[in-house]
DRENFITOR-338726 format. One record per residue: residue in one letter; z, y, x of N, C-alpha, C, CB in turn. Coordinates in steps of 0.1 Angstrom, whole numbers, padded with zeros to 4 digits, always signed. Each point is the difference from the previous one (the first is absolute). Glycine has a CB too. Layout:
% residues N
AZYXZYXZYXZYX/...
END
This chain:
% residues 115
X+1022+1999+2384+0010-0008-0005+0003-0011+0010-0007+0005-0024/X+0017-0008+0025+0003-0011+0010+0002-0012-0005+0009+0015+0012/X-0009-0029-0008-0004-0012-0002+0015-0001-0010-0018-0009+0024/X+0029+0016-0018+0015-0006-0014-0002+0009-0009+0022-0007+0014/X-0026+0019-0018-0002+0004-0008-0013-0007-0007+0013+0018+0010/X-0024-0021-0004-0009-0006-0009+0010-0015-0005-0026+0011+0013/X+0030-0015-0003+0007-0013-0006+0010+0000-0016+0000-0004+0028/X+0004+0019-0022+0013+0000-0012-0012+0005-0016+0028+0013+0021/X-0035-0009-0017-0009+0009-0014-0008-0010-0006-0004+0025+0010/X+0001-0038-0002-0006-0011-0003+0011-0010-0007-0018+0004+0021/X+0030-0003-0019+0008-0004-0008+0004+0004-0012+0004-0004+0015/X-0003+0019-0015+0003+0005-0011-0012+0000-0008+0018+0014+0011/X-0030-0017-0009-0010-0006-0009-0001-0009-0007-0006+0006+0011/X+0014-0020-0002-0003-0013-0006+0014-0002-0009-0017-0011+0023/X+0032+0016-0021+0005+0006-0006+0001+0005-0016-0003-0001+0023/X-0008+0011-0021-0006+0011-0016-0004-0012-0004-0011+0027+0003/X-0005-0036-0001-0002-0006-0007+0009-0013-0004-0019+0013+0007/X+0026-0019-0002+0005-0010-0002+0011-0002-0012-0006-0001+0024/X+0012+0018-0022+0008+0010-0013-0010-0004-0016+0008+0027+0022/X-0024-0018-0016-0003+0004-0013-0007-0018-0008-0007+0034+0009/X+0009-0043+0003-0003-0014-0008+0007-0003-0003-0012-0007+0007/X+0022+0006-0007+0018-0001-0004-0002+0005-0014+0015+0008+0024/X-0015+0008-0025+0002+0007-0011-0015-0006-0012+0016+0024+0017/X-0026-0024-0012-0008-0007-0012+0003-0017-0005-0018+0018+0010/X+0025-0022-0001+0007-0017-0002+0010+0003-0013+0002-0008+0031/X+0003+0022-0029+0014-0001-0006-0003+0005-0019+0015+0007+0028/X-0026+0007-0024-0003+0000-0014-0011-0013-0006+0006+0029+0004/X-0011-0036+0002-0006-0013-0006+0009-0014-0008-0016+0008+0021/X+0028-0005-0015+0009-0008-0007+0001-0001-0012+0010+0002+0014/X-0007-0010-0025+0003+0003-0018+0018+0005+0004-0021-0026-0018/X+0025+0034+0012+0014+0007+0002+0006-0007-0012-0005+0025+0013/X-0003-0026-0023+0009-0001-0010+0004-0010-0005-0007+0015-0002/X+0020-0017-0005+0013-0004-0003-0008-0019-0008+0019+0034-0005/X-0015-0044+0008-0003-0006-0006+0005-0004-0010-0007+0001+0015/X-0001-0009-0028+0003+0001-0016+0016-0009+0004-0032-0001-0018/X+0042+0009+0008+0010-0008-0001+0002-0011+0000+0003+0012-0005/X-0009-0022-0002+0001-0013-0003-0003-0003+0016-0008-0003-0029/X-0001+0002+0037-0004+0002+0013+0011+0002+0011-0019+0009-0012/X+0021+0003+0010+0015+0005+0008+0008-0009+0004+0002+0017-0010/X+0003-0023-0004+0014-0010+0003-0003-0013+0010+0009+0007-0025/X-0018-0007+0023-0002-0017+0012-0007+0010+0012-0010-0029-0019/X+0008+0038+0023-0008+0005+0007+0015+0001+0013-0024+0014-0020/X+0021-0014+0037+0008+0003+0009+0011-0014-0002-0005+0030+0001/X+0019-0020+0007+0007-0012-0001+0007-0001-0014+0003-0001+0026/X+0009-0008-0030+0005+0001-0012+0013+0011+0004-0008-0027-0010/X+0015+0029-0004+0009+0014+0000+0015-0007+0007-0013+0014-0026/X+0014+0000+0030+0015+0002+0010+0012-0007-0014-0008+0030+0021/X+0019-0032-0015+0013-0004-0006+0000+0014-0010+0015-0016+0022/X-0011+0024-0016+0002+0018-0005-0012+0004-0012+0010+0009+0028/X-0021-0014-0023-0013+0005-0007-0001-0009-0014-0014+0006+0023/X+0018-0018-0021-0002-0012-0008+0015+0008-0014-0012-0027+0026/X+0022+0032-0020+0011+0004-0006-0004+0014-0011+0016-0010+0023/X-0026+0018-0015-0001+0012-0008-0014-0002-0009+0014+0016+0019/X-0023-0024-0014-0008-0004-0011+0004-0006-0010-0011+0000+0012/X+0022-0012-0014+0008-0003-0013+0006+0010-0004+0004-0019+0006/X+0005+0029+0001+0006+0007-0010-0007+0009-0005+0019-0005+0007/X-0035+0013-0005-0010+0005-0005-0002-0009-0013-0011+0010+0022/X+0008-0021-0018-0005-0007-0012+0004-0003-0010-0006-0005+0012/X+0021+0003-0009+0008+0000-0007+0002+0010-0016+0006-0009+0025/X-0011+0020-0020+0001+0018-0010-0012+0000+0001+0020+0018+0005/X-0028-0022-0005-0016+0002-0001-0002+0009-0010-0007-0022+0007/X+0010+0021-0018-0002+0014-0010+0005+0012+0002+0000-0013-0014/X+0014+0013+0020+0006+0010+0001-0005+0010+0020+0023-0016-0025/X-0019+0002+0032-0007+0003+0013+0016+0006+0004-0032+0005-0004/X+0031-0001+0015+0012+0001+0011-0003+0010+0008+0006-0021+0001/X+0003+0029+0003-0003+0011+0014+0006-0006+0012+0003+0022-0013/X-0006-0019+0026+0003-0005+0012+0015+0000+0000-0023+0007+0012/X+0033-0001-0020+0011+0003+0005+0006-0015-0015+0000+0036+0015/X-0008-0037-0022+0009-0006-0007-0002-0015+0004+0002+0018-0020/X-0016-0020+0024-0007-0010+0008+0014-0006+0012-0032+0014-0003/X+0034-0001+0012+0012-0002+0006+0012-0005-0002-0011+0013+0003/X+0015-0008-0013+0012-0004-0010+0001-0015-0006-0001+0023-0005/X-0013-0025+0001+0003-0012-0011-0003-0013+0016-0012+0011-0035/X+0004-0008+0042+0000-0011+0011+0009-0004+0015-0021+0007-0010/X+0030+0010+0010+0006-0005+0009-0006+0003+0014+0008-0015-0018/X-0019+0021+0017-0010+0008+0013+0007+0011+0003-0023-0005-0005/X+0022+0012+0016+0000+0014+0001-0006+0006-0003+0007-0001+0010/X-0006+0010-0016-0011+0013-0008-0007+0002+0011+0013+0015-0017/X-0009-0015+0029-0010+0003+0012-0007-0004-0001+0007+0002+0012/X-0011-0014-0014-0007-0008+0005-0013-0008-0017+0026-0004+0025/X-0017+0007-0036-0012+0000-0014-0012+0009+0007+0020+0000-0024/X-0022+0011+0022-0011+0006-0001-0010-0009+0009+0011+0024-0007/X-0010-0024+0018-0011-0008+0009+0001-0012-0010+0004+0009+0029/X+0001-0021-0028+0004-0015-0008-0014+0007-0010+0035-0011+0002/X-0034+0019-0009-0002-0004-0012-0018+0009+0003+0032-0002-0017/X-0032+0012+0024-0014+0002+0001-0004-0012+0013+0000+0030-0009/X+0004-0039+0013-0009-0011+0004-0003-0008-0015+0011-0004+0028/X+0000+0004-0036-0007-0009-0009-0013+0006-0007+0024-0012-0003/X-0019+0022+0003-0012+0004-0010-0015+0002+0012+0020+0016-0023/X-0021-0014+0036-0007+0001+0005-0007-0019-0001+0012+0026+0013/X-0003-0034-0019-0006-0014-0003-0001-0005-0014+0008-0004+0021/X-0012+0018-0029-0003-0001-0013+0008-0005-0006-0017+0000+0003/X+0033+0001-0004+0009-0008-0009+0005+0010-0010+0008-0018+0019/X-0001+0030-0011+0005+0007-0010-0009+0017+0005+0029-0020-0004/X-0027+0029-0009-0004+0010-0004+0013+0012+0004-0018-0016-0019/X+0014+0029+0024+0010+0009-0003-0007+0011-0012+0014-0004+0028/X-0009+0011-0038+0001+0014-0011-0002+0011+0012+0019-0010-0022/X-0027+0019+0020-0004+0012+0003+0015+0009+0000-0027-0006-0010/X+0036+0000-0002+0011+0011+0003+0009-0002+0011-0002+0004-0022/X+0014+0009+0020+0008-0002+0014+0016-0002-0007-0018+0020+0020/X+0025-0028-0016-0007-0011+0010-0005-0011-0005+0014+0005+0014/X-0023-0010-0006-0011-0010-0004+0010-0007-0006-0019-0001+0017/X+0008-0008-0032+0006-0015-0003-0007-0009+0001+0011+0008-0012/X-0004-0019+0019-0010-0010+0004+0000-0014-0013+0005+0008+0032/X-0015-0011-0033-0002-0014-0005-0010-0010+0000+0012+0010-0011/X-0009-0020+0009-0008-0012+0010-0015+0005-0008+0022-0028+0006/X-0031+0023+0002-0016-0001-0012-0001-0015-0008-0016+0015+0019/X+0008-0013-0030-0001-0015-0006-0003-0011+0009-0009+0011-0019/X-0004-0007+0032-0004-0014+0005+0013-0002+0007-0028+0000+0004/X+0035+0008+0001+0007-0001+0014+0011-0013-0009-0001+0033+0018/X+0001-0043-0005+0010-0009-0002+0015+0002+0006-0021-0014-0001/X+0031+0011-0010+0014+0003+0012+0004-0017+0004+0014+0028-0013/X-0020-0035+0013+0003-0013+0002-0013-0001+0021+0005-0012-0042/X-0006+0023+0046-0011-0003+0012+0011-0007+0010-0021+0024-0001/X+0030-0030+0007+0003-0006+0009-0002-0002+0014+0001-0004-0017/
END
């Protein structure tokens, strides 16, 4: 073996391990979602748009809303609900129904007053 090949295989060593300390860093993390009440002060406070479709969630809270009507009643582009609204719920505010298409509505802790 010659000295750049040892050089290069001595990289691709330090490399692997540096990877597999990485990857045990990553599954050591807690992944999961924090408690709603939590969520809402948690990061920064909600976007103009975000702050818009969490009220009008909240708003139907019993009945709940699909991304298109979410769309409709706020004045968003439908494009752009489905993401809006799985950030919120990725910050414990609102919930989507298993059916298709999803209906979203806020959760009890989730506040639509977060600012």
């Amino acid at each position: 073996m010659t000295s750049r090949q040892d050089a290069i295989a001595s990289l691709a060593e330090d490399v692997g391990r540096a990877l597999v300390a990485f990857a045990e860093r990553l599954r050591e993390e807690d992944t999961s979602p924090p408690p709603a009440a939590a969520a809402a002060t948690l990061g920064r406070s909600l976007g103009r748009s975000q702050q818009k479709v969490l009220d009008a969630v909240a708003a139907t809270s019993a009945t709940g809303l699909t991304a298109a009507e979410v769309a409709t009643k706020t004045g968003i582009a439908s494009t752009n609900t489905p993401r809006i609204l799985k950030a919120l719920a990725d910050r414990g505010l609102v919930t989507a129904s298993s059916e298709t298409p999803a209906v979203w509505r806020a959760l009890p802790d989730g506040r639509s007053d977060v600012r």
